[in-house]
N, C-alpha and C positions, 0 to 999 in steps of 0.2 A: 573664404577657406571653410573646408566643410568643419565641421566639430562634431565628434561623437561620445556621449556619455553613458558610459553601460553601468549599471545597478542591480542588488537582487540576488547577488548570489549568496550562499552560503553552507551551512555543513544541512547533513537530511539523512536520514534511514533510508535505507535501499526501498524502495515500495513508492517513495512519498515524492511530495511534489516541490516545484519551487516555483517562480514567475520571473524572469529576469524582462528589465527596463531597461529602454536606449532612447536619451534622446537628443535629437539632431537639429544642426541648424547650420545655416551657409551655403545650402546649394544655390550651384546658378546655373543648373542645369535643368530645365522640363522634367524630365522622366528619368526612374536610377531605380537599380537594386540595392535592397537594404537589407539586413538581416544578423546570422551569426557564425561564426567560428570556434572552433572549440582547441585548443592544446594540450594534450596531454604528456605528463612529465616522458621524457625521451620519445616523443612521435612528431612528425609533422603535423603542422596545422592543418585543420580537416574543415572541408566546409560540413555546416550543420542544415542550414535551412536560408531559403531567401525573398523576399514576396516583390514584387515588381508593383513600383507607382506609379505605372502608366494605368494598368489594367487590374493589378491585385493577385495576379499570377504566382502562386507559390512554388517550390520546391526543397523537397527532403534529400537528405540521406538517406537512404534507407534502414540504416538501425536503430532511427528516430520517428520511423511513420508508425502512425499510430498512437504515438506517446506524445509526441511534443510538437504544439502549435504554435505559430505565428502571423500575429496581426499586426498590423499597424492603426493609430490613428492621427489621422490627416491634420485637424485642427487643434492636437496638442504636440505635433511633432514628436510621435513617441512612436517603437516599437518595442514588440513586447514577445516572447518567450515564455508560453505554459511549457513548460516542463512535468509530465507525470510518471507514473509505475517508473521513475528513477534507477537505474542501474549502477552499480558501483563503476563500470565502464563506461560511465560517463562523467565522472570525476575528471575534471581537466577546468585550463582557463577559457574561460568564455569571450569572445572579443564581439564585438558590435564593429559592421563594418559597409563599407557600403561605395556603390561603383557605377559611373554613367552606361556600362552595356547591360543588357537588357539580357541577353543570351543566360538566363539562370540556372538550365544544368551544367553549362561550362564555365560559367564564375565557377558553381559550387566546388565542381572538380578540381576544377586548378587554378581558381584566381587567387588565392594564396598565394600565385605571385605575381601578380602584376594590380591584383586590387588598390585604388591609389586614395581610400579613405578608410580607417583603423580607427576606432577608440581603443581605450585604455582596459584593459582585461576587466573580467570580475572571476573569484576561484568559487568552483562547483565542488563541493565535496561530499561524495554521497557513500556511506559508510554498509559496511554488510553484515 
């Protein structure tokens, strides 16, 4: 069973930055997307970002390029979320989540529903 553990979040001035942590363990699958989601109070769940372990393949949203990276590393089972120049719109729950297709801008868009590994939110709250 996969397990995801998301970390790192917390309150921040509009401008500034944070670093949210995930980390993972269980697969029994080769290759998977991994990454993050974001909910904000009254919206649907939106993908944020996703980076593929087969190759390192990343994908944004786009009201996150520029601002906000994501890495993985391999031999601590961890991903990881720079978050910078933080926007109040993007105040929302954070979820670490992660899925054996590989397809990363169609997870991003709409795997929301059918994604079949979630961790536990962490809340983003960036003030103005």
């Amino acid at each position: 069973e996969v397990q995801l553990q998301a970390s790192g979040g917390g309150l921040v001035q509009a401008g500034g930055s944070l670093r949210l942590s995930c980390s993972y363990s269980g697969f029994t699958y080769d290759d998977y997307a991994i990454g993050w989601f974001r909910q904000a109070p009254g919206k649907e769940r939106e993908g944020v970002t996703l980076i593929s372990s087969a190759d390192g393949t990343t994908e944004y949203v786009d009201s996150v390029k520029g601002r906000f990276t994501i890495s993985r590393d391999k031999d601590k089972n961890m991903v990881y979320l720079q978050m910078n120049s933080l926007k109040p719109e993007d105040t929302a729950v954070y979820y670490c989540a992660s899925d054996p297709n590989l397809d990363l801008r169609r997870l991003l868009r709409y795997g929301r529903h059918w994604i079949v590994s979630w961790g536990q939110g962490t809340q983003v709250t960036v003030s103005s």
